[in-house]
N, C-alpha and C positions, 0 to 999 in steps of 0.2 A: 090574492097572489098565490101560485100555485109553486110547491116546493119545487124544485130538480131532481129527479130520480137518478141517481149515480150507477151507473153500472160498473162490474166487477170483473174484468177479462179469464181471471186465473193464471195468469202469466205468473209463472217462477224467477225469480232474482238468480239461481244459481244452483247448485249441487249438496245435497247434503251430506254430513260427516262418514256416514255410513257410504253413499255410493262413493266417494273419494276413497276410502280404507279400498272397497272393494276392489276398483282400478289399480290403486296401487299395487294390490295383491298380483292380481292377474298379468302385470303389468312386470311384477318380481319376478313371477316363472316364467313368463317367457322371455325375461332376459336369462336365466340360468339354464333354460333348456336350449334356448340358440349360441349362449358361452358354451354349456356340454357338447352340443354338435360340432361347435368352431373346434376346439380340442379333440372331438376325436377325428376331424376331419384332418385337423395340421397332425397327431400322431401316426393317423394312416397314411398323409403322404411323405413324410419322415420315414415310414415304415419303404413304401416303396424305393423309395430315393435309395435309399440304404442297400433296397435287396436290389437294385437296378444294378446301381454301383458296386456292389461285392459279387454277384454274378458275372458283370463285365470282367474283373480280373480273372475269374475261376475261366470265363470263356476264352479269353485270349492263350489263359497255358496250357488249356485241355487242346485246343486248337492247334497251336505251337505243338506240343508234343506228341498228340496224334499224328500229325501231316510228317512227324520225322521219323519215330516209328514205323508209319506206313512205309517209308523209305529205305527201311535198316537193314545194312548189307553185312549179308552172314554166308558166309563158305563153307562146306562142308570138307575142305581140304585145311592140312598142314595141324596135324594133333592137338599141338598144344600152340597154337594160335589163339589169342582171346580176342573177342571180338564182341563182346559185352562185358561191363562191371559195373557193379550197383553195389552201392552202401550206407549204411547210416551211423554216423555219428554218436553216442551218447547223450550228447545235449549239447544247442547252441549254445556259444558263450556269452556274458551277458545278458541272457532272458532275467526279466525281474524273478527275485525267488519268489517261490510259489505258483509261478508260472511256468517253470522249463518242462512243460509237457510235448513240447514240438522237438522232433529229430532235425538234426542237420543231414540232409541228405545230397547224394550225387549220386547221378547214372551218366558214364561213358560209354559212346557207342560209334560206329560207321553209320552213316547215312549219305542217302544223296538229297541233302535237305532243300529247301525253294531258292533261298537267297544266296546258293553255288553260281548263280546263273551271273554273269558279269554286268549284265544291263542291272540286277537287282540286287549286287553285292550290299553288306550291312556295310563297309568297311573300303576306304581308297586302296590300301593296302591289296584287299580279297582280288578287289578290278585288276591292280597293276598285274598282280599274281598270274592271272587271265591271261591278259594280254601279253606276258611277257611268256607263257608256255605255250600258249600259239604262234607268237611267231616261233620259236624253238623246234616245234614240232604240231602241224597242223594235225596231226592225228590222236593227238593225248587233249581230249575234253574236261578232265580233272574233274569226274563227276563225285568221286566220294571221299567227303570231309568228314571231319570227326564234330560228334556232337555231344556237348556234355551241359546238363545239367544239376544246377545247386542253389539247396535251399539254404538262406542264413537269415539271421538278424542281424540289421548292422542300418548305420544310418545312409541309403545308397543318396540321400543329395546332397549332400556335401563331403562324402566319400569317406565319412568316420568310422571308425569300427567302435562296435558297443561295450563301453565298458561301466562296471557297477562303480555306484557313486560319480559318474559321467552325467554331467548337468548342460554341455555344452553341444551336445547331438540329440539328436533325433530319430533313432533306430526303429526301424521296420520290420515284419519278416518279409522277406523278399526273394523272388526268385529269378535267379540269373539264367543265361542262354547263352554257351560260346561256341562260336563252330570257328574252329580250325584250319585252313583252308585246304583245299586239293593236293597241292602241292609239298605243302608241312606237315601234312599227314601223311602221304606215301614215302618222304624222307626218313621221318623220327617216329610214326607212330605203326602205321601199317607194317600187321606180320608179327608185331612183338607178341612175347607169350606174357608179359606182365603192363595192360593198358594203364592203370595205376600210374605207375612208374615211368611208362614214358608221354602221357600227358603232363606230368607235374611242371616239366619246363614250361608251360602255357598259364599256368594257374593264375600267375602273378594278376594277368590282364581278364579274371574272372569277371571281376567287380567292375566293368566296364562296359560289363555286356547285362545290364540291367532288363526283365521281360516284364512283371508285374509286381506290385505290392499287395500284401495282404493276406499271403498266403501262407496258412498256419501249419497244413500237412497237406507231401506228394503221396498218396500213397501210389506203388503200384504191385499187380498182383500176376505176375506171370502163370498161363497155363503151359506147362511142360511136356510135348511126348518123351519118351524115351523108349532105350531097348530092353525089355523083359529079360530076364536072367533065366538062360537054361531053357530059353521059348524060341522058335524060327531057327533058320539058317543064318550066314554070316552075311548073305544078297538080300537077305528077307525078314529082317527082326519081327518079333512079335514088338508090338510096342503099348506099354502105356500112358496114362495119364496124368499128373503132379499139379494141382497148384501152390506156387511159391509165392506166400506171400513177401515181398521185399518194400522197402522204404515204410514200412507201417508200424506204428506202433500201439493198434488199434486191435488187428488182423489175430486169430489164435494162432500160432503156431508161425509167426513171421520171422525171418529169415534177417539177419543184419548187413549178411555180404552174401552176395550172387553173382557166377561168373560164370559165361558163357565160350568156351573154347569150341574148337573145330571140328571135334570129335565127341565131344562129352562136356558134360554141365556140371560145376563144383557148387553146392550150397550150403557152406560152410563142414567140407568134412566128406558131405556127402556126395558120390559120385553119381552120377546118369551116365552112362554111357549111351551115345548116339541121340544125344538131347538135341531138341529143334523148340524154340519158344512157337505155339499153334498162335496166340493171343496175348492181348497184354488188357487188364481191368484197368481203368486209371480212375482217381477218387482226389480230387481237389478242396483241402476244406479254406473257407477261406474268410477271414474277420470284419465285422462291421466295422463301421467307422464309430458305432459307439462303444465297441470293443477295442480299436485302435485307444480311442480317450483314454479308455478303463486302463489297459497298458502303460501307457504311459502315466498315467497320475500313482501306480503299482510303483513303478521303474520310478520316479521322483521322490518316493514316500508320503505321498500326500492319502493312499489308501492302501485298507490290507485286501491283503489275493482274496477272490472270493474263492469259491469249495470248486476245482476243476468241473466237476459236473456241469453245474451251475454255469458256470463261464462259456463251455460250449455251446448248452443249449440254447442258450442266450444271444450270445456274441459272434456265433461262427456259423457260419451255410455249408454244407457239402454237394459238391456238384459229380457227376460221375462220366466216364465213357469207356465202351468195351472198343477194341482197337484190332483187327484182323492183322498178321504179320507175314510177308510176305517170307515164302517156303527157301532154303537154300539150294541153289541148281545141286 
């Protein structure tokens, strides 16, 4: 009787301890390197989202205030007619301390802004306005209204104003847009020699005329001719050239009030005679919304300011536009 010869396949039961360690390994980095991509993937589109969103406001008030500018009606008659005024404040009220880096700013000016038009009034009011100086007089169009803007901090959604140790708002910087209409400017404002002064009746319903959030500094930089002293004839000035910086508190050598009359340009003190604005720079800086958090948790006490520096570079975009201005007849 002959044995069975048993053969032997070589078939393996399983994996051993070493190739298991191995997979696991291999198996660890590539979960921490597809975790590091997912993170820097969500911080980049965070990053985007952020600069989408803070650009969008910078674009809407560079927009806005270009298109009115390009509009700005300035006469070369009646002396001491003003017909621009720009100023900054010392400091919003209510900035968390260590933050009041931002000016409170305002520029009053004539324009013939977009939304004169009564089909695309902001305001029932502006329409009725319209229609009721047309029928009056078909020939008076009420093209140039007063336009002023201002920067504040203040809570514009529920219409609080900022105040410290204030737990029950929610304060922004924020910049307003009011235009005044054709009519209420050629009664009370047109022709004054102090624009100041008789816009103030209007001020009340500033905060009403809400344009964007977010925005931390207007700067603007006026380029100035003026008449040369002791240069040309009195048909023929020689003229030079000035920039003034105004609303900046960035700018060397900026300017806190600017005032543009009919004849000549006041900056602070300083006369121009036969000043005409050629240009206006605008520079929009405007806050992330992880700068908005940081603000706000400042403003609560839940954190201390970091080092200004810091907080700009970080927390704020600057956007820019040069703006051509049209010449006075």
């Amino acid at each position: 009787m002959h044995a069975k010869n048993h053969r032997h396949t070589g078939q393996r039961g399983g994996f051993t301890l070493v190739e298991l360690i191995t997979a696991m390994a291999i198996t660890a980095i590539l979960v921490v390197v597809i975790m590091q991509l997912t993170n820097q993937g969500i911080d980049l589109w965070k990053a985007i989202r952020e600069d989408t969103s803070t650009a969008a406001s910078a674009r809407v008030a560079l927009q806005s205030i270009s298109e009115d500018l390009e509009s700005i009606q300035v006469r070369g008659s009646g002396k001491d007619t003003q017909w621009l005024y720009a100023e900054v404040d010392s400091a919003i009220r209510g900035v968390p301390k260590g933050l009041s880096i931002p000016k409170s700013a305002r520029i009053i000016f004539f324009a013939c802004p977009p939304d004169r038009n009564p089909a695309v009034g902001s305001t029932s009011s502006m329409r009725n306005n319209y229609r009721n100086l047309l029928a009056a007089d078909p020939d008076t169009q009420g093209e140039v209204g007063t336009v002023c803007y201002r920067l504040k901090f203040r809570d514009h959604i529920l219409n609080l104003p900022s105040r410290n140790g204030d737990t029950t708002s929610f304060p922004l910087f924020a910049l307003y847009r009011q235009v005044v209409s054709p009519r209420n400017t050629y009664d009370n404002i047109l022709g004054s020699n102090n624009l100041q002064s008789s816009y103030s009746q209007y001020e009340p319903s500033e905060d009403k005329n809400f344009l964007c959030e977010n925005i931390v500094e207007m700067n603007i930089i006026f380029n100035v001719e003026y008449a040369s002293q002791g240069g040309g004839s009195s048909d023929q000035p020689l003229y030079s050239s000035i920039s003034v910086p105004v609303l900046s508190s960035a700018a060397r050598g900026a300017k806190r009030r600017f005032q543009l009359y009919g004849e000549y340009a006041d900056t602070e003190g300083n006369r121009l005679e036969r000043a005409r604005i050629v240009s206006a720079e605008l520079s929009i800086t405007a806050l992330t919304e992880e700068g908005v958090a940081l603000v706000e948790q400042v403003r609560l006490g839940q954190r201390r300011p970091p080092a200004l520096e810091d907080f700009f570079s970080k927390y704020t975009r600057s956007y820019s536009r040069s703006v051509p201005l049209p010449q006075p007849l």
